[in-house]
Structures are given as structure tokens and as C-alpha cells.
C-alpha positions as CSV (number, residue, x, y, z in Angstrom):
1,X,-22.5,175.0,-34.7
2,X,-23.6,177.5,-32.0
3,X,-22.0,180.8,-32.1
4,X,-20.4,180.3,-28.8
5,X,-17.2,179.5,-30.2
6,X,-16.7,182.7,-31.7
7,X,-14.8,181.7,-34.7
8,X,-17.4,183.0,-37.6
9,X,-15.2,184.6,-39.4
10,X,-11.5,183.0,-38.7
11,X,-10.5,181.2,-41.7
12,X,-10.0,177.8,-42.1
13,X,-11.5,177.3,-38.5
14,X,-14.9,175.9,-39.2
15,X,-16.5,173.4,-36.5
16,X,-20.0,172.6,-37.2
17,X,-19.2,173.1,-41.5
18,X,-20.2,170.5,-43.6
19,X,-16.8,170.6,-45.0
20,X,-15.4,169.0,-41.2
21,X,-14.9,165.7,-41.3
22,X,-17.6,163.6,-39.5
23,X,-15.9,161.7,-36.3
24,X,-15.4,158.3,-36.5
25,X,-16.0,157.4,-32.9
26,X,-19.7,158.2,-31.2
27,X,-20.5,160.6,-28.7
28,X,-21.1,157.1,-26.3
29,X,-17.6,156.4,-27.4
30,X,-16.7,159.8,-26.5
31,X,-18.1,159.6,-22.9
32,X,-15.9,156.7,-22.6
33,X,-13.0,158.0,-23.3
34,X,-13.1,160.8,-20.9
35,X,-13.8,158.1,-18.2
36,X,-10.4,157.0,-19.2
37,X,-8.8,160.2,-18.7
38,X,-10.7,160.3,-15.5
39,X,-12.2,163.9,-17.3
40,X,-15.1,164.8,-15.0
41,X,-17.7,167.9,-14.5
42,X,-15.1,169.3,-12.3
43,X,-12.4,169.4,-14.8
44,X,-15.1,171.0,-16.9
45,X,-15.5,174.0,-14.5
46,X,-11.6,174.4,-13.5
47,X,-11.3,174.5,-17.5
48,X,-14.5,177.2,-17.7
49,X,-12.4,178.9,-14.8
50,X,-9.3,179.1,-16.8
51,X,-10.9,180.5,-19.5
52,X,-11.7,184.5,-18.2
53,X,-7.7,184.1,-16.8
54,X,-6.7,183.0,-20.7
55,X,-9.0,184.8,-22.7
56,X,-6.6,187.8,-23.1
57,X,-3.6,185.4,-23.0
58,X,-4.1,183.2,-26.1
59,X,-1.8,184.9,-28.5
60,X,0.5,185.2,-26.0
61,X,0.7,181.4,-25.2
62,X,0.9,180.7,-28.9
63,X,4.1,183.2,-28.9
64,X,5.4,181.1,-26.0
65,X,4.6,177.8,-27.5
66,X,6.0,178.8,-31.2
67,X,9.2,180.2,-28.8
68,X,9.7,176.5,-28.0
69,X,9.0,174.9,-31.5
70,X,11.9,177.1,-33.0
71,X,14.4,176.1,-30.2
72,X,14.3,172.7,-32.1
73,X,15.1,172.3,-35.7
74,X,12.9,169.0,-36.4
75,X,9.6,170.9,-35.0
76,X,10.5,174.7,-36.7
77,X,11.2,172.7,-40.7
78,X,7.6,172.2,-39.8
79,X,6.6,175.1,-40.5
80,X,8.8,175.9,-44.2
81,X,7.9,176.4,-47.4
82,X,9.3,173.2,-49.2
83,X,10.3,174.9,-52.2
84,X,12.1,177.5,-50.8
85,X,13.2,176.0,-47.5
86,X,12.4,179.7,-45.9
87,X,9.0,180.3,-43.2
88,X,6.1,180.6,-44.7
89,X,4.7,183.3,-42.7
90,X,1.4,183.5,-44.0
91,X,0.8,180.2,-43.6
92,X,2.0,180.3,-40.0
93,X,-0.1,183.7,-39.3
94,X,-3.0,181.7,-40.7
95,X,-2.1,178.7,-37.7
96,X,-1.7,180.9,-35.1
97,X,-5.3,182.6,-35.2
98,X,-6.9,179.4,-35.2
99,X,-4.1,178.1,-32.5
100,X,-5.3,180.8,-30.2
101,X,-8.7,180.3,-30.9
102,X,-8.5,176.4,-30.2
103,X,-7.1,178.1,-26.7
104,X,-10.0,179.9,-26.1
105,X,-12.2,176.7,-27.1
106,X,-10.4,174.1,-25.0
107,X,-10.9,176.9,-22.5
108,X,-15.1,177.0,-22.8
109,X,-14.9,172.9,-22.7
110,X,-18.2,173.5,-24.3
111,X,-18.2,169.7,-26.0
112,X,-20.8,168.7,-28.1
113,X,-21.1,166.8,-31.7
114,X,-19.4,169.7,-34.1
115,X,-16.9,169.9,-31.6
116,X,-16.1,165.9,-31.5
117,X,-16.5,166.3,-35.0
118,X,-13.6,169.0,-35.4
119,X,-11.1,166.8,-33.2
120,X,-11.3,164.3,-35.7
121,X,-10.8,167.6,-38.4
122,X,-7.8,169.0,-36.4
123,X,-6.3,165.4,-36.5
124,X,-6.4,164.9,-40.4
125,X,-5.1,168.6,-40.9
126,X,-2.3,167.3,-39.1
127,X,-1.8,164.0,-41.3
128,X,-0.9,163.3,-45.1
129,X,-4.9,163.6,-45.4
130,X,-5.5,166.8,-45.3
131,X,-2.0,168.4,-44.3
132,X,-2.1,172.3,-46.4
133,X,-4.9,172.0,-47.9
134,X,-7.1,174.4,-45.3
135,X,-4.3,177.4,-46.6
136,X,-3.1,176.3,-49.7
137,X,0.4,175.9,-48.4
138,X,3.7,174.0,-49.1
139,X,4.8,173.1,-46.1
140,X,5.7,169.5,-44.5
141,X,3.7,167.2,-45.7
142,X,2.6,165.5,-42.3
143,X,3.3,166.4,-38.7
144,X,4.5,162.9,-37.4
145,X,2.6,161.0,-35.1
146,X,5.0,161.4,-32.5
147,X,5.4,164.9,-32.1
148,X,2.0,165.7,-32.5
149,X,1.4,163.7,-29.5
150,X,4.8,164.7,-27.7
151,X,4.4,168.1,-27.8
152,X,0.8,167.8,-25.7
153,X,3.8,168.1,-22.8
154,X,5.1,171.2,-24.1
155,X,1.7,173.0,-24.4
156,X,0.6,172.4,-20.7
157,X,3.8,172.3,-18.7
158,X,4.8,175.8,-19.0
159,X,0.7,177.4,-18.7
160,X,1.2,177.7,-15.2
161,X,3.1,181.5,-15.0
162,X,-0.4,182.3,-17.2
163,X,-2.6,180.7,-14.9
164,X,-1.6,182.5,-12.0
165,X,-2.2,185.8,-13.4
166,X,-5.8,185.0,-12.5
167,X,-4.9,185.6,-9.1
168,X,-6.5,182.8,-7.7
169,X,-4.9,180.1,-4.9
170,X,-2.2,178.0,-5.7
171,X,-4.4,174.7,-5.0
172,X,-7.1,176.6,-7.7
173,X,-4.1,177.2,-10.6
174,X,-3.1,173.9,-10.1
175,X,-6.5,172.3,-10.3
176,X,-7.3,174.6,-13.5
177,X,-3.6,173.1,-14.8
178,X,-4.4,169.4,-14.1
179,X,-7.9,170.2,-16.2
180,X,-5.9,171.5,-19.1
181,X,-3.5,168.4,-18.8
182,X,-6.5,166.2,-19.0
183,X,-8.1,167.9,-21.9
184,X,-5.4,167.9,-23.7
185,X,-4.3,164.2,-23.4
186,X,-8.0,164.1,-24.5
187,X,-7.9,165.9,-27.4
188,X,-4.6,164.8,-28.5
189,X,-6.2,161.0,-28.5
190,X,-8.9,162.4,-30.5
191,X,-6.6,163.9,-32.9
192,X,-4.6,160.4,-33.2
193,X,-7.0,159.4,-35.2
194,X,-5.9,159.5,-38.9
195,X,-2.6,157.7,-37.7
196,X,-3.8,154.7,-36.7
197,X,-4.4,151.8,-38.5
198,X,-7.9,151.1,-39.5
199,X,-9.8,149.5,-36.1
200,X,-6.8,150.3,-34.2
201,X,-8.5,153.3,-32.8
């Protein structure tokens, strides 16, 4: 994996390892699926555009976004230690370096195979498959399907106040926003994966 995603030494976040997961679906697959979400070269730039207005952002989104997971008790046990029913904040410290570094990725929109490979990664990490192994933790088991999907609303929906801080036009915020909605109905598909049943996909 090239450099470019600047991740070298965060822990756990490893696209291009051979320890990711190879995806299941080819990059022809891939160009299909964008097609579906109507994802096109211009998304690609408003995303590239977003990126120098997020860049020093991205631990603050996560803040925003964890802000919202513990206003609801069925997304915060998420993130518990099951044997003592308490946070485990070194687990969640772990999550939310890599969490503002997947900001920064989605940001680049640089996609290539190690990338489509890590979706697929993301996805298991998520699921039964490979839940807690990346820190060792004892935490839930499995995010369920359904709010791994659901709460694609509740990352993009409130970006807008941080979008605007770029100080571009209103019609340029909102095209950058309908890019990140697009990429991450995307990448939330991709990461759908290990739910499914076997040629569901």
C-alpha cells in the first residue's frame, strides 16, 4: 500500500498488510457498484476538496460522532468491557485513531485494490469474524447489521457546520456533503459484506 494514506504507524490500521482480508468482490465489481451510487469523478474531487477543510477536523468529528453514540444506550454497550460492564477506554482510544484516520482516507478517495481490500477488512472487524481481535478487547461481540448500516446517517448529516469552516459557497459545502453521503453509502455496502449470506452479496 502506498504511503499516501499515512497510517504507517497507527495500530491495527493496516490497508495493503497481508494480514487484510482479500475482498471478495473485483475491482470490475467495484466500478459497478459506484455506478449504482451514481459515485462519479466529480464526487471524487468534492471529496479531495473536503479533505484540506477536514484534515485538522477529524478528531473533532469522531468527538461529535462518539457524542451521539453515548446519547443512546444500545450504540454506547458497544463499546463495554463485557466482564466488567464499564468503558473500555483503551480499546475505544485505539478506535478512535483509526476512526479519524478512516476520516482523512474517505477524504483522499484515493481507491485502489488495498483500499477495496480494507473495506472488506473494516466490515469483518465489525462482525462475529473478526470483532476484538485487532486490540485484544472484550467488548460486544458483533456490531449488528443494522446499526452499522444505520448509523451511515448519523456520520454525514451533522458534517455540514465542519464543512463550512472551509469557507467555500454554500452550493460547494453542499456538493462536498452529497460526495461524503455517496461515499459513505459506498463504503457502508462494502462493509456489509460479512453479514450477508453467502452469494447474497
Amino acid at each position: 500500500m502506498q504511503d499516501h494514506h499515512g497510517s504507517k504507524d497507527l495500530p491495527g490500521y493496516n490497508p495493503g498488510s497481508p494480514d487484510v482480508a482479500k475482498s471478495p468482490i473485483s475491482f470490475d465489481e467495484f466500478r459497478e457498484l459506484k455506478a449504482t451510487c451514481l459515485f462519479t469523478d466529480e464526487d471524487v474531487a468534492y471529496l479531495r476538496l473536503s479533505y484540506d477543510v477536514l484534515k485538522d477536523q477529524a478528531e473533532d468529528l469522531v468527538t461529535m460522532w462518539r457524542g451521539i453514540i453515548a446519547q443512546h444506550t444500545h450504540l454506547a454497550n458497544y463499546g463495554l468491557d463485557r466482564a466488567t460492564g464499564e468503558p473500555d477506554k483503551e480499546y475505544g482510544a485505539a478506535v478512535g485513531k483509526r476512526f479519524a484516520q478512516w476520516v482523512l482516507d474517505t477524504a483522499r478517495a484515493d481507491y485502489d485494490q488495498a483500499w477495496l481490500d480494507y473495506q472488506y477488512e473494516v466490515g469483518l472487524r465489525h462482525h462475529r469474524s473478526k470483532k476484538n481481535k485487532t486490540d485484544h478487547a472484550n467488548a460486544a461481540v458483533q456490531i449488528r447489521g443494522r446499526d452499522l448500516i444505520g448509523f451511515a446517517a448519523a456520520t454525514v448529516a451533522p458534517m455540514r457546520p465542519y464543512l463550512e469552516k472551509g469557507g467555500h459557497s454554500a452550493e460547494t459545502v453542499q456538493r462536498m456533503q452529497d460526495a461524503w453521503w455517496k461515499s459513505m453509502i459506498l463504503q457502508v455496502t462494502l462493509w456489509s459484506q460479512p453479514y450477508m449470506n453467502a452469494g447474497d452479496f
